[in-house]
N, C-alpha and C positions, 0 to 999 in steps of 0.2 A: 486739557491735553489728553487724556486718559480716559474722559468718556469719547473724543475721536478713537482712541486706537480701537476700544473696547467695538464700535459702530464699524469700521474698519473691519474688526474680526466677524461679527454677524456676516455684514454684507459679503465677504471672501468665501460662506460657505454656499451661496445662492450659484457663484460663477464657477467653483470647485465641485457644485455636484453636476452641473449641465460638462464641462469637459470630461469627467468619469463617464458620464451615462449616456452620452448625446455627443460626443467625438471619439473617446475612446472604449466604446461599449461592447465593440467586438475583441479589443485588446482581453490579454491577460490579464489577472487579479495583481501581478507581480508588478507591471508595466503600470496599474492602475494606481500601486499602493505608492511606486517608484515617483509619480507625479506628484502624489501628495505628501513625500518627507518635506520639501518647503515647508507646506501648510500647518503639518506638525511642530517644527522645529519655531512656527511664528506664536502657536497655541503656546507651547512648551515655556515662552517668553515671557508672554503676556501673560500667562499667571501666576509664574514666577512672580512677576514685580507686581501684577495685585493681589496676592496671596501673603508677599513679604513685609508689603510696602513700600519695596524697594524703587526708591525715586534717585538714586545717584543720578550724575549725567551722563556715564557710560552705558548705565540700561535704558535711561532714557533713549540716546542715540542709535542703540542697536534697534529698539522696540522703532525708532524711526525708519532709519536704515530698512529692516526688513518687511515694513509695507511700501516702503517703493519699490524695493526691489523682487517683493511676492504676489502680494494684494492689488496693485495697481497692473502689471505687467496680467494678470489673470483676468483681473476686469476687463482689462481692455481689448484681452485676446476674445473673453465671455461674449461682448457685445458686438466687437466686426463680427465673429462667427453667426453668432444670433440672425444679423442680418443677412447675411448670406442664405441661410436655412430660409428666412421669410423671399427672401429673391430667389431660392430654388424650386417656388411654387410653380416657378415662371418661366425660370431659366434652370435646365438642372446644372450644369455647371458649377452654376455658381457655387453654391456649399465649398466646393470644392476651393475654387479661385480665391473666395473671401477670407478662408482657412490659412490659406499662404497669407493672406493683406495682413491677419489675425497676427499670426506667426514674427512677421515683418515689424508691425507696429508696437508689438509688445518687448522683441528685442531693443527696440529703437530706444524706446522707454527704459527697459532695462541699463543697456551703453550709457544714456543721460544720468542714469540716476547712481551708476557708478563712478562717472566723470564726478558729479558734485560733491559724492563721497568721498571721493579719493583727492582728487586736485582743487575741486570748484570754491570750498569755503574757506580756503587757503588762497585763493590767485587773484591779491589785492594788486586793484588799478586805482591810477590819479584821475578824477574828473576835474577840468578847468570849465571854471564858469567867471566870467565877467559880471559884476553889476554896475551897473551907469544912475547917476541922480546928480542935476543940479545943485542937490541940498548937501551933497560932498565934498568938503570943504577941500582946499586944492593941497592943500600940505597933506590930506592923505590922496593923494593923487598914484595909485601902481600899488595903494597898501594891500597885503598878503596874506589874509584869512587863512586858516585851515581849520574847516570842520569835519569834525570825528563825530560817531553817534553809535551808539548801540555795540558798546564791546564787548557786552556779556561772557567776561573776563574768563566766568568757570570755562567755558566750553574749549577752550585755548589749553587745558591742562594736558591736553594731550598733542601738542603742537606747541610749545612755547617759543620755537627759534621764528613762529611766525610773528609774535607780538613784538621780539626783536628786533625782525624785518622791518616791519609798521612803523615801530619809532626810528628805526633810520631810515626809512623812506619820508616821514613828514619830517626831520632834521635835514633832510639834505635839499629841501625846498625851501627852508631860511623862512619861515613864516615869520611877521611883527606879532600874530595873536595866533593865539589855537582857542579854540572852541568847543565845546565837549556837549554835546545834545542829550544825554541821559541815556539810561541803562546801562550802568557799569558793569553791574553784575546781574547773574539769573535769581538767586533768592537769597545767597549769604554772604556777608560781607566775607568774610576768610578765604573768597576764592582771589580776593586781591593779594593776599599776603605772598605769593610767591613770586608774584609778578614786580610789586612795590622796586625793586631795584631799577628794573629796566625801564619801568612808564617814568620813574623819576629824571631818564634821562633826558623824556620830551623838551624840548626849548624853544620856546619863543621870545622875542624880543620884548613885549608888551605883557609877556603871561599868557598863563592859562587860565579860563573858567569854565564853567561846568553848570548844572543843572541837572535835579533829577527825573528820571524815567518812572513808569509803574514800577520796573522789577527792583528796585534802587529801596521801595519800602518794601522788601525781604518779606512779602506777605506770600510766596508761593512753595512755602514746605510750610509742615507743622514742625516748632519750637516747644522743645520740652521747659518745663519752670526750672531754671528761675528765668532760662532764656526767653527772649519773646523778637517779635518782628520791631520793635520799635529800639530794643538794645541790640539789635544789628544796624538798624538807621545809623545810629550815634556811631557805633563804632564804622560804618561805611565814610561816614561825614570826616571822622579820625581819620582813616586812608589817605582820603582825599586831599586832607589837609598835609598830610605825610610826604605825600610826596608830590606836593607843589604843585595842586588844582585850587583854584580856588573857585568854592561855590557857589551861585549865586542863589538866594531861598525869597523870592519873591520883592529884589532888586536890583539897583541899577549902580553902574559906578563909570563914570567917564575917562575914559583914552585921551589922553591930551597930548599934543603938536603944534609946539608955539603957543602962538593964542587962538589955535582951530582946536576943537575935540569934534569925539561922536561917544553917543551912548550906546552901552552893553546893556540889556537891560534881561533879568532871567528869573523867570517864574519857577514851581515847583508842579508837578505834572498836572498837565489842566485836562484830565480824561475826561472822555463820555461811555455811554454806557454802562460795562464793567470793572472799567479801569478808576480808579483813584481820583480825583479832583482835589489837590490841597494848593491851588494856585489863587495871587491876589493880582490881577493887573494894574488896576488903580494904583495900589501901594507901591509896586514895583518902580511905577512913571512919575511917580507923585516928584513933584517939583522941577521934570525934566522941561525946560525949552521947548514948545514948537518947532522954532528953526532948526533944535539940532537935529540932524541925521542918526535914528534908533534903530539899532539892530539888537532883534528880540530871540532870544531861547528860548524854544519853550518845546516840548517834547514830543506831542502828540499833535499830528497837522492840523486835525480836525477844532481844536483851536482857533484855525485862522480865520475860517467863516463865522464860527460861533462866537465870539469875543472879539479879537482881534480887529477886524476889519471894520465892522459895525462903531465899536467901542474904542478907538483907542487913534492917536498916530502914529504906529511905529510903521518905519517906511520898508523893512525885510525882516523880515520876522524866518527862522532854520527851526527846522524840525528832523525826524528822525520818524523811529517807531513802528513803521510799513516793514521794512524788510523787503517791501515789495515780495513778498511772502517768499524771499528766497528762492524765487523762478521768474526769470524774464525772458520773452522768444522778442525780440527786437527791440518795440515800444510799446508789449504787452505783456501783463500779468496780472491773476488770478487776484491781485490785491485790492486790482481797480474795481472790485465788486465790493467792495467795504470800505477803502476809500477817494473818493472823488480826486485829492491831491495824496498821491503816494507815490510819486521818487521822482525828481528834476525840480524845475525850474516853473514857478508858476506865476501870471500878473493879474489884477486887477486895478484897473487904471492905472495908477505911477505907486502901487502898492506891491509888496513882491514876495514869493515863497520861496522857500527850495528846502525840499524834501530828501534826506542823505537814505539812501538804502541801506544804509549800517555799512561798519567795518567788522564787528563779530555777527554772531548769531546764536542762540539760544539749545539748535541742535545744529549738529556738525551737518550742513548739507548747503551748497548753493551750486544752481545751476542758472548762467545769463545774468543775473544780481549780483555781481560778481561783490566782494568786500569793498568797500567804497573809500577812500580817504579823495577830499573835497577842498579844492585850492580854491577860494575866490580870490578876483582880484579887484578892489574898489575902482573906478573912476568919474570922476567928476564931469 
């Protein structure tokens, strides 16, 4: 995160010297300096928290905050103008005309990125998704999932009437299970303790389980001795147990209806590349039924090609984790360049995904990804 911003500040001084010298060259020193207090006030930040160290999640946020709303709005103005100047070989006009587009598009950008700020990572919706399988036994015939994922609980400390909201919006849908896809928190267990009252209100008929994310092993700050990332594990696991999640670490525990069940079954994050890998499939399924109907946790989508699908039968396998990078314009986002399944509803023959865009987020910002809270509803 931090070699971005740091790549982010190089690159802002490439588009900040072409608007000084190459749009406002005939302006005053005054008019010139006046554009770049933004740019200052992003410097001023940024080395603030790498000079202090300071990793809270308020610096974080702002150090967020002010490349959208400096860094990007500039580039953007940077490169319509650019092109205009190369179209003015041609057309003299243009310069001029592309100047407004510049102008225009970088507001637009601007308006967005204060929408997400201010309202977007706060304006949690229901998605209803249906799943259909023969292999559903009919006494869960209308049963009522609710999947949650990604509530990286710290970021909420400055909004907590929203985490409020969330558990009385999933109460007031009467779920039989709730489901919890990982990433409780950003890096330390302690951002749950304020919260512990109100998540304990969650209720579902059948329970709740959970499963861990990357950020869930507390490996992204440095821990002083005798602290360490793995005595925040234990005490995250304490939380959890606290207030009535129950975890699943590389098994499975059956839902029973009559004499019909289905299996839960929940690995521990099965990353790739940079992320963490401490997941056992096999273990997990070991002794479960064929016939019965397996619905898998597991945190990271990428997962479901790489294990899953090849390896195993579980017939719906929930993930999390995308965020769908926290920007969606319809039926796209920047996410789908990292992952092939990142947010909805995916099939491979009578095999099934679905990818939650999160209910929290790690920095305070969503624009179109709005917070997600995820009704399925099984039918046979």
């Amino acid at each position: 995160m931090a070699f971005i911003f740091v790549i982010l500040g190089i690159i802002l001084l490439i588009p900040d010297a072409y608007i000084v010298f190459g749009v406002l060259g005939k302006h005053s020193w005054w008019a010139k300096g006046l554009f770049l207090l933004p740019t200052i006030a992003y410097y001023v930040v940024l080395l603030r928290v790498f000079m202090s160290g300071d990793i809270r999640q308020s610096m974080l946020n702002l150090l967020f905050w002010l490349t959208l709303c400096i860094v990007f709005p500039t580039v953007i103005f940077a490169v319509i103008s650019l092109i205009g100047k190369g179209i003015g070989l041609f057309w003299h006009s243009a310069p001029f005309f592309f100047n407004i587009v510049a102008l225009c598009a970088g507001a637009l950008w601007l308006a967005m990125s204060l929408y997400g700020i201010v309202v977007g990572w706060k304006k949690v919706t229901v998605e209803n998704v249906e799943i259909r399988s023969p292999k559903i036994p009919q006494s869960f015939d209308g049963y009522k999932i609710v999947q949650l994922s990604d509530f990286h609980i710290g970021t909420y400390a400055s909004s907590p009437s929203t985490v409020k909201r969330i558990v009385e919006q999933v109460n007031a849908l009467a779920p039989d299970l709730i489901l919890f896809t990982g990433d409780f928190v950003n890096s330390s267990a302690s951002e749950v303790d304020e919260f512990k009252s109100v998540l304990s209100q969650l209720h579902a008929k059948d329970g709740i389980y959970s499963v861990l994310g990357n950020h869930d092993y507390c490996l992204y700050r440095e821990y002083k001795a005798p602290d360490t990332p793995e005595k925040q594990l234990v005490k995250l696991i304490a939380n959890e147990h606290e207030i009535g999640w129950k975890l699943l670490r590389n098994e499975a525990i059956q839902i029973v209806h009559g004499n019909d069940s289905i299996a839960i079954v929940g690995v521990d994050n099965a990353g790739s590349r940079m992320f963490p890998d401490k997941s056992d499939l096999s273990k997990a399924t070991k002794g479960l039924s064929p016939d019965e109907y397996k619905i898998l946790l597991s945190h990271d989508p990428s997962h479901w090609r790489r294990e899953v699908l090849p390896s195993s039968d579980i017939d719906l396998m929930l993930a999390g984790h995308t965020h769908a990078m926290q920007f969606k314009i319809g039926n796209w986002s920047p996410s789908k360049w990292t992952y092939p399944e990142w947010g909805g509803l995916y099939q491979e023959g009578d095999r099934l995904l679905y990818v939650s865009t999160g209910i929290g987020e790690n920095i305070a910002f969503r624009f179109g990804a709005w917070p997600q809270i995820v009704q399925i509803t099984l039918q046979p």
